[in-house]
C-alpha positions in Angstrom: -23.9 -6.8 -6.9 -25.4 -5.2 -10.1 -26.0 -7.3 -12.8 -24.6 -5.7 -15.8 -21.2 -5.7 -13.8 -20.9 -9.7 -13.8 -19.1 -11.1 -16.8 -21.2 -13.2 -19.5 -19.6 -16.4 -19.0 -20.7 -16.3 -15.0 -24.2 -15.5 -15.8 -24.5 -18.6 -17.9 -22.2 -20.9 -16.4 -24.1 -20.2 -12.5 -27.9 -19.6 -14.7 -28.1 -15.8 -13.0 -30.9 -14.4 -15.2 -32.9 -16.8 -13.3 -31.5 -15.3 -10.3 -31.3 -11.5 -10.7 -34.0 -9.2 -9.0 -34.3 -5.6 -9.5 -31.1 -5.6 -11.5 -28.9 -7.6 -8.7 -28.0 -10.4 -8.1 -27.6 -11.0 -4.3 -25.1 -13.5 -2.9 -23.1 -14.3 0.3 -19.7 -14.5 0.6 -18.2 -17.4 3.1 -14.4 -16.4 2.4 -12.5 -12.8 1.7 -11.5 -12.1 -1.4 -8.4 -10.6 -2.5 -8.7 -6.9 -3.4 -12.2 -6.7 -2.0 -11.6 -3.6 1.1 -14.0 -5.2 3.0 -12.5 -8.3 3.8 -9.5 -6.1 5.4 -11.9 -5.8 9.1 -13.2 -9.5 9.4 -9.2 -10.6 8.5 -8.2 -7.9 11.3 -11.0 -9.1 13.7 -9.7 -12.7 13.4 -5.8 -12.4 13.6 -6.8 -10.0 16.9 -8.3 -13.4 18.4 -6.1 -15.9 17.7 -2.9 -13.7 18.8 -4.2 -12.5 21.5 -4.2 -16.0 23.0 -0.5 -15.7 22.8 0.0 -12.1 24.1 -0.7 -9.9 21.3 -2.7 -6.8 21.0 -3.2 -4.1 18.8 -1.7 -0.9 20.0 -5.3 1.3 20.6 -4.3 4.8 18.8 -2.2 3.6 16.1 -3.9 0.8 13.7 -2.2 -2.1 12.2 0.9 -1.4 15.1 1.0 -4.5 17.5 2.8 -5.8 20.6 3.3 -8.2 23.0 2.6 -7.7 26.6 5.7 -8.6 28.5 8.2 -9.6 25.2 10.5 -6.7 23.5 8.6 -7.0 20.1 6.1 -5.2 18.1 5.6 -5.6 14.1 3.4 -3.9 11.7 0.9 -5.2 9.5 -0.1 -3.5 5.9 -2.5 -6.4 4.4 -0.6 -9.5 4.4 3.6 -7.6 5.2 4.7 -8.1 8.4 7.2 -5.4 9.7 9.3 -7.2 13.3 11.2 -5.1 15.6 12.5 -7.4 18.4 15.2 -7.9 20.8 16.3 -11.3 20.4 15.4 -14.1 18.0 13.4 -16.3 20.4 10.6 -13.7 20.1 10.8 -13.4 16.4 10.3 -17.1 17.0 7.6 -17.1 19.5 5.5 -14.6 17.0 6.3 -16.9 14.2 4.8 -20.3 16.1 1.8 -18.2 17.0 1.1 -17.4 13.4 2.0 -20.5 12.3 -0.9 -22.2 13.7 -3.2 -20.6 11.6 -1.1 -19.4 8.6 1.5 -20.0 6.3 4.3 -17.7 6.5 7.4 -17.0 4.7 10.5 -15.4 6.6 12.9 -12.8 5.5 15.4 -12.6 8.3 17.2 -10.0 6.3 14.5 -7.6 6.1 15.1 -6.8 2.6 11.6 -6.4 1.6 8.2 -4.7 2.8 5.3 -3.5 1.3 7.3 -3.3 -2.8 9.6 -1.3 -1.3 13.8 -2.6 -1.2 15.8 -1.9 2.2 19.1 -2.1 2.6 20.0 -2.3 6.4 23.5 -1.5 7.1 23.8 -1.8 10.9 27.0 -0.9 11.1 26.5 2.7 9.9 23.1 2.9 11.0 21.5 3.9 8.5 18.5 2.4 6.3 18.4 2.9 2.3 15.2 2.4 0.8 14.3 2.4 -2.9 12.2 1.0 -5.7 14.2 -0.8 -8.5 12.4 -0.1 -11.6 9.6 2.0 -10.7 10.8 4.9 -12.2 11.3 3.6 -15.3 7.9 1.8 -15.2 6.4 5.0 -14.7 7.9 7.0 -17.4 6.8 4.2 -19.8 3.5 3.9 -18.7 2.9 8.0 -18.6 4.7 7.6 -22.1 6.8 10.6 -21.0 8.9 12.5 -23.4 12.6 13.2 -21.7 13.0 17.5 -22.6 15.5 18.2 -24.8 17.9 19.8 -21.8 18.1 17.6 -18.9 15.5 19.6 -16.3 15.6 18.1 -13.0 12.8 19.8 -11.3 9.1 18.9 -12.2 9.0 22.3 -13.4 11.4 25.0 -14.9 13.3 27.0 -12.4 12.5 30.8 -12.7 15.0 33.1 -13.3 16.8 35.1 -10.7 16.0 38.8 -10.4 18.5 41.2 -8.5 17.9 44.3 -7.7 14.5 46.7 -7.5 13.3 44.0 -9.8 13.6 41.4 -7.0 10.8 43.1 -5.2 8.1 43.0 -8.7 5.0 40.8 -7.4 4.6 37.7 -8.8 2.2 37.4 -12.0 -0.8 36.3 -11.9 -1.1 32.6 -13.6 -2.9 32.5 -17.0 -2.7 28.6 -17.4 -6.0 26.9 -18.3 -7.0 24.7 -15.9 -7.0 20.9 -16.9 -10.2 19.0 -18.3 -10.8 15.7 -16.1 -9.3 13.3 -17.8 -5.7 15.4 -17.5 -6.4 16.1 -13.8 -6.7 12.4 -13.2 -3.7 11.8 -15.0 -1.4 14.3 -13.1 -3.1 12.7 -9.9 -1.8 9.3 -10.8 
């Protein structure tokens, strides 16, 4: 890891000066860490092992889809969510007592949850409403948007119709500037 990226208080508290070489300091890491994308593949590797002692297996084209050899269930797994489809509870169960062994898990029979984003079942209907309470708001305050003046509900202004021989004009050529950087980042967020 480079040096200069290792806050002060580490360097003294562990005496890394001493330690450093070439501008790194070189370590080995026993455990995943949270946020580091590395630690997503040994995690993988090791939940493959000790499900598959149970029945599981990773579905060979499609990543992070699993299922169970001879049991009507398969579930999805995006870093530590667990999405279950099964026919009957005893194999919601029977996943759950496999995991258990090696994990600690917390259940949401209602399914209301996955990955930040809200579902509402309603099996009656049929039909699956999903949302995210808040994040729009959230993200108009942290782009510090400006509401227009006349509500606009498109990203951008609607052109004007054209009837007529003027219907068939070509479309102008765009004059905007193009962004710097630091906007183009910001539109990409």
């Amino acid at each position: 890891m480079p040096f200069n990226l290792i806050p002060d208080h580490f360097v003294q508290q562990y005496d890394l000066k001493a330690k450093a070489k070439n501008g790194f300091v070189y370590m080995e890491i026993r455990r995943g860490l949270w946020g580091l994308p590395q630690a997503g593949i040994p995690a993988n590797k090791l939940l493959k092992e000790r499900i598959a002692k149970h029945g599981y297996y990773e579905v060979p084209h499609t990543p992070g889809l699993w299922k169970h050899y001879s049991r009507p269930i398969c579930f999805t797994l995006v870093v530590d969510d667990f999405g279950i489809k099964y026919v009957g509870k005893e194999h919601a169960e029977h996943l759950f007592k496999a995991l258990r062994q090696d994990y600690q898990l917390d259940v949401d029979w209602a399914g209301s949850l996955y990955c930040g984003i809200t579902l509402e079942w309603d099996y009656q209907a049929r039909t699956l409403d999903i949302s995210m309470p808040g994040y729009i708001q959230r993200m108009l305050e942290k782009f510090k948007h400006v509401p227009p003046p006349k509500p606009q509900d498109s990203p951008y202004p609607a052109p004007t119709k054209k009837c007529g021989k003027e219907a068939q004009d070509p479309i102008p050529i765009d004059q905007t500037p193009l962004l710097s950087a630091k906007d183009k980042q910001r539109v990409q967020q």
